[in-house]
N, C-alpha and C positions, 0 to 999 in steps of 0.2 A: 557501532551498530552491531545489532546482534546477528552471527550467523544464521543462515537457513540453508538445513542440509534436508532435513527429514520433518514431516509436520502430520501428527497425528492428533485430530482433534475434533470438536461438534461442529458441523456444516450448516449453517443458518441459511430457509430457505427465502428467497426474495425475487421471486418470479416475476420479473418488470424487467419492460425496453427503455433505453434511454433516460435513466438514473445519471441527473446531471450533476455537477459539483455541485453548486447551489440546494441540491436539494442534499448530499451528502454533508459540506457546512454549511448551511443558513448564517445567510446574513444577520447582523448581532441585533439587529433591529425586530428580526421575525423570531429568533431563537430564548424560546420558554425560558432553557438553561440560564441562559447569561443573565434575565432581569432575577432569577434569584441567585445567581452565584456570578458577580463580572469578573472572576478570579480566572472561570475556564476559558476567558478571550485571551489571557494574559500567560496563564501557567501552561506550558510544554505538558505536563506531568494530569494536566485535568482536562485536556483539550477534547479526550474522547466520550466526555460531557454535550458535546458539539454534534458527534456525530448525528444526522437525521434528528436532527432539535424539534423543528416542525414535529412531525411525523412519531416520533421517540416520546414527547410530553407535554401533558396538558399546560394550558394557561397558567395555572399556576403552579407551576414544574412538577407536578407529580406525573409518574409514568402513564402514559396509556398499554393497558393490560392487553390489547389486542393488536400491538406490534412485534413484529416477531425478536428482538432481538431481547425486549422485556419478559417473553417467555420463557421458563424452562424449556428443556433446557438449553434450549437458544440464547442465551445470557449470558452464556458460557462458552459463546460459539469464537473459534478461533479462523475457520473459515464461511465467505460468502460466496452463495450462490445465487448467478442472478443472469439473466438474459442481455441480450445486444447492445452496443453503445454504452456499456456500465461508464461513468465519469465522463462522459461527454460534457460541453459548455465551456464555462471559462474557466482559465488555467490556475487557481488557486489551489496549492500547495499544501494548502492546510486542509485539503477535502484527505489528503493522505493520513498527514498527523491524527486528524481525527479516527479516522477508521482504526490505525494501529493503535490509539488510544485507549480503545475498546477492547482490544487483545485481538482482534484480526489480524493476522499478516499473511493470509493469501483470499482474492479474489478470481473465484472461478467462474468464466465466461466465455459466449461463442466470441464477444468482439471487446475494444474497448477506445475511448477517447483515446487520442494519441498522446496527447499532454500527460493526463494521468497514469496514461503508462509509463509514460517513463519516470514521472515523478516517484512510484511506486517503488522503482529500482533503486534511487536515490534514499527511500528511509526506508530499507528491510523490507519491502511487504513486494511478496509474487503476483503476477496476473497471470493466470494460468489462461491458453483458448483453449477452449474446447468445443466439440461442435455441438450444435442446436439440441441435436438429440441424446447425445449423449446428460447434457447439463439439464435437458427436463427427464431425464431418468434419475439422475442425482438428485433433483429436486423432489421428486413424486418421494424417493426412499425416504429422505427427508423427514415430510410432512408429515412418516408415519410416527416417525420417534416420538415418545411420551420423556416427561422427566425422571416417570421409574427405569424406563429401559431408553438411554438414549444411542442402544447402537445403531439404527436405521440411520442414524444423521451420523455418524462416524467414519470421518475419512481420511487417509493417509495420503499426501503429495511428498514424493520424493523427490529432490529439484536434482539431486546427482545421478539417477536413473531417468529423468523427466519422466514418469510414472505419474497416475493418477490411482488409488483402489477406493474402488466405492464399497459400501456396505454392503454389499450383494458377492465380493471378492473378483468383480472383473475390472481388468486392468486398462486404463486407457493412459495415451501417451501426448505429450504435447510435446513444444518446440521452446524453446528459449534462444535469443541469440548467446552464443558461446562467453562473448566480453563479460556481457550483463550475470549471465549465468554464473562465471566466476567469481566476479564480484561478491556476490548473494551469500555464495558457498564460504567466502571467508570474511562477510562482515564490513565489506568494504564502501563507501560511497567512490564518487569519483576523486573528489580531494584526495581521500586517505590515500587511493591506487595510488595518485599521481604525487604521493609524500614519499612512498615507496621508492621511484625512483631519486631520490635528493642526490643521492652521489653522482648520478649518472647528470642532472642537470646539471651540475655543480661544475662537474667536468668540460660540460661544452661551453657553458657560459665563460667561465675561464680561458678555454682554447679560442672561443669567439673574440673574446676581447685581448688578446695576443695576435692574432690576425687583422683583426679591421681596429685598434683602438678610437681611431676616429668616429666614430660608431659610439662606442659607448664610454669614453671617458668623460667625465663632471667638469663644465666648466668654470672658475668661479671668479672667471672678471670676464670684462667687454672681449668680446672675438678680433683680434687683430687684423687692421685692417692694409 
């Protein structure tokens, strides 16, 4: 997993409450994408073909021109911006995959589903809170950006400072928990952290089964009776 230390990038504006997973991947059934390509239900590597399918492209998968993420220079956008309950509904994983598909890997918001938060931690991508007012300030600079000039939408999240700089140059701060935030910082899922320690498990499971063998020795005929 790729680290996130420092992320300077185009800010996609998406001014909506309660942006659920389902509407981040669509079911394969309602998603444009998949009846011309069933390769991005299957492929890691094309899943962010998935993102917002509905909403992202016509019936017959060509883009619809008036979503923001098919705009300049929204296209290009590395972070979302978007209001209350972002990822709310059900706990599908792949509403992640998809988004970081697309080259997202942070979402900036006042709130978000608890599932998809944490899922977020789990494949690289930040969920940054921030409050109401601040994130429709972010959003309004936004909207002003053109494809010739996209610095209105250019913003920097520092996850080691927990900083936010919007295009205007003022600074806002958020919270991470410490674990997760470490994590982030060197690339890590929970697996990997917990690969990390092998010697140390290694060790007690050893010392465990020197104390109690009964516990954990393999028996390999009938229990003596």
């Amino acid at each position: 997993m790729e680290p996130f230390t420092v992320l300077t990038g185009i800010a996609a504006p998406m001014p909506l409450t309660n942006v659920n997973t389902d509407d981040i991947y669509p079911a394969s059934g309602l998603n444009p994408a998949l009846r011309n390509n069933p390769a991005a239900l299957r492929s890691r590597d094309q899943l962010g073909l998935n993102a917002f399918g509905v909403w992202r492209w016509q019936k017959d998968g060509t883009p619809r021109h008036d979503f923001v993420l098919n705009r300049p220079p929204f296209d290009a956008a590395q972070i979302l911006l978007a209001f209350e309950n972002f990822g709310c509904g059900s706990s599908r994983e792949m509403a992640v995959w998809a988004l970081v598909g697309t080259g997202i890997r942070c979402v900036v918001a006042p709130s978000f589903g608890d599932i998809f938060y944490g899922n977020c931690f789990k494949n690289g991508m930040l969920p940054v809170r921030l409050p109401h007012e601040t994130v429709t300030a972010l959003i309004e600079m936004a909207e002003a950006a053109t494809a010739a000039d996209p610095s209105a939408a250019t913003v920097s999240v520092d996850l080691e400072r927990q900083l936010v700089t919007a295009p205007d140059d003022s600074v806002h701060a958020f919270d991470v928990e410490p674990y997760r935030r470490q994590l982030l910082l060197e690339g890590l899922d929970e697996v990997a952290a917990t690969m990390q320690r092998q010697e140390q498990i290694t060790r007690f499971e050893t010392e465990y089964a020197a104390r109690r063998p009964w516990v954990t020795e393999v028996r390999l005929g009938p229990r003596p009776r």
